[in-house]
C-alpha positions, 0 to 999 in steps of 0.5 A: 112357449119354451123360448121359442117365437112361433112364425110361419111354416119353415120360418127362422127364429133365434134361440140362445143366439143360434138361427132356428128354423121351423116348420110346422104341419097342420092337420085339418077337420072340415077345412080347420085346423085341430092340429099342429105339429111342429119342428124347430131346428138348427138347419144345415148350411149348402156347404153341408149340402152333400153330407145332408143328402147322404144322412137323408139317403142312409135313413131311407127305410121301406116303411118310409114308401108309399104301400104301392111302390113297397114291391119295387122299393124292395129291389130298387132301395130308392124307388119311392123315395124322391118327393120325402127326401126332396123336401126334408132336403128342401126344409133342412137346408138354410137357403132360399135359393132350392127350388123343387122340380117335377118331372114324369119319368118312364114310369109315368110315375112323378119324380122330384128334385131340388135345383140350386137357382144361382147355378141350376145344379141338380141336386137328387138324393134318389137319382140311383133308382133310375141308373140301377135299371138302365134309365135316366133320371126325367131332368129339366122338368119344371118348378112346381108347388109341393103336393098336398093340401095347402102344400104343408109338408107331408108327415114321412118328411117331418119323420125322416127330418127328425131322423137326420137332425139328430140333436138339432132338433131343438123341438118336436110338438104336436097340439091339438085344438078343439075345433 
């Protein structure tokens, strides 16, 4: 398998004596599994936290928003872009110490978030849709599991991953198995 150890979803290997991390989504048929993409990469330390944000927020593109929020995304650039750009920040950080948050904001839309545990620091790659228009961002909210079957990382997290690690990303494979 290319020099690679194949672990679980968002596991670290070791390459070539640099940490790799991995993250893997699967596609299901009938409740199996028929595909498998994954993503091996050299993540980014929290002291690169802030230039992360800002390599995520510049890749944020329309095509990434879900089709009901394209119209406001087209005079709020970061409408629409909170639950992606919080988990590939979630999955590109070497850390164990984000956490995901959620909260219902006066869209009665769901917005996330990631909150650094040891100090409770927000970190919002899209908290400029909120102040754009007079709004505040709907903070504390409270931990919950990403959303989604089996919560696997949804595929514009994995498309905007790739985007920011540039050559990082040591691997980008998709296999399918007969089911």
């Amino acid at each position: 398998m290319n020099g690679f150890l194949k672990l679980s979803t968002a596991s670290v290997v070791k390459r070539n004596l640099i940490e790799m991390k991995s993250v893997e989504r699967h596609r299901y048929k009938d409740k199996e599994i028929f595909q498998t993409r994954t993503l091996t990469y050299n993540p980014y330390s929290m002291t690169e936290i802030e230039s992360v944000m800002e390599y995520i927020s510049s890749n944020l593109t329309p095509e990434l928003v879900t089709k009901k929020y394209r119209a406001e995304n087209a005079t709020n650039p970061m409408f629409g872009h909170c639950y992606h750009s919080s988990q590939a920040l979630f999955y590109l950080m070497d850390t164990n110490v984000l956490e995901q948050r959620t909260a219902i904001d006066y869209h009665d839309e769901a917005h996330w978030w990631l909150v650094d545990t040891t100090n409770e620091k927000i970190y919002d790659i899209t908290d400029d849709q909120y102040y754009q228009v007079g709004q505040t961002p709907p903070y504390p909210g409270k931990k919950k599991p990403w959303y989604g079957w089996k919560q696997r990382p949804h595929q514009r997290t994995l498309d905007l991953m790739v985007l920011v690690l540039g050559d990082r990303l040591a691997l980008d494979e998709t296999v399918t198995y007969s089911v």
